[in-house]
C-alpha positions, 0 to 999 in steps of 0.5 A: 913026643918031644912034650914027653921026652922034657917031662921025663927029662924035668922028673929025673933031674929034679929028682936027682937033686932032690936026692943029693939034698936029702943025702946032706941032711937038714940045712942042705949042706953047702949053703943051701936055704935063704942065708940066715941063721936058723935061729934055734932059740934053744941052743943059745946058753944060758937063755933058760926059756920059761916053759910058756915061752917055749910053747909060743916060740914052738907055736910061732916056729911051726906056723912059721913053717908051715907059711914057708913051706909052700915057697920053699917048694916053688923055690926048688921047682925053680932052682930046677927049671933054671938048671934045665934052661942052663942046660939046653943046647941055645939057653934062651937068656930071656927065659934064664933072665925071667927065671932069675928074676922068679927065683930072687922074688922067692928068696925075697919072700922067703927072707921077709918071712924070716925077719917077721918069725924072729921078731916076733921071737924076740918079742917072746923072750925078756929084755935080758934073753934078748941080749943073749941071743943078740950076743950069741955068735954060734961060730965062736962057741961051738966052731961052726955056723957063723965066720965074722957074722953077728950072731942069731940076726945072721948079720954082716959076714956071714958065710955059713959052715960044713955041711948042714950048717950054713944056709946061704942061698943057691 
């Protein structure tokens, strides 16, 4: 019975968070995601992607999702466990320590992930659009995203924006 009462009790609070993140739409809202820039190639100006580099970057970004996806969900299932275990009456800090730990290599993964995918984007583009994406710092042309931070690289100060701007993390 108690195996039964914490299945149920997992189902409704993972589903209670999985319906306040869909509620913010993509990017999560309040930093949610691994704290990077997205890295939409396309809304840098005046970066004029021929329509060979679009197709290879459309082909890397979607493989790159699909390697991701299978992280991002264990990293969610494990932001979930870790609030159960905050939860409890007595947390076990074992428990919460070894969770942690779990959900920071997930991150870690995810980031690795992420550096390789714009590499290997910028390997796609020209010298010149190169410098344009380094030199694109979406905070200060469109007011929102990046506050201090270097651009598409998601480099020091970066701190994310309103909702479904920022992707910062917990």
């Amino acid at each position: 019975m108690k195996k039964i009462i914490m299945s149920l009790a997992t189902v409704i609070i993972v589903t209670a968070f999985a319906v306040s993140a869909f509620a913010y739409g993509p990017g999560g809202g309040r930093g949610h995601g691994g704290g990077y820039y997205r890295g939409d190639i396309t809304a840098v100006p005046g970066i004029n992607l021929t329509s060979d580099q679009t197709a290879k970057i459309n082909a890397l970004r979607d493989a790159n999702l699909k390697d991701i996806k299978p992280l991002q969900d264990k990293l969610f299932i494990k932001r979930g466990d870790l609030r159960l275990l905050w939860l409890e009456t007595n947390p076990d800090q074992n428990k919460i320590a070894s969770t942690q730990k779990e959900v920071r290599a997930l991150r870690d993964q995810l980031q690795d992930k992420m550096v390789s995918y714009r590499l290997e984007v910028l390997k796609v583009l020209t010298p010149e659009q190169q410098e344009k994406v380094k030199a694109y710092r979406p905070g200060r042309d469109f007011g929102h995203g990046m506050r201090g931070g270097a651009g598409w690289q998601g480099g020091p100060g970066y701190q994310g924006g309103g909702p479904g701007q920022g992707m910062r993390g917990n």
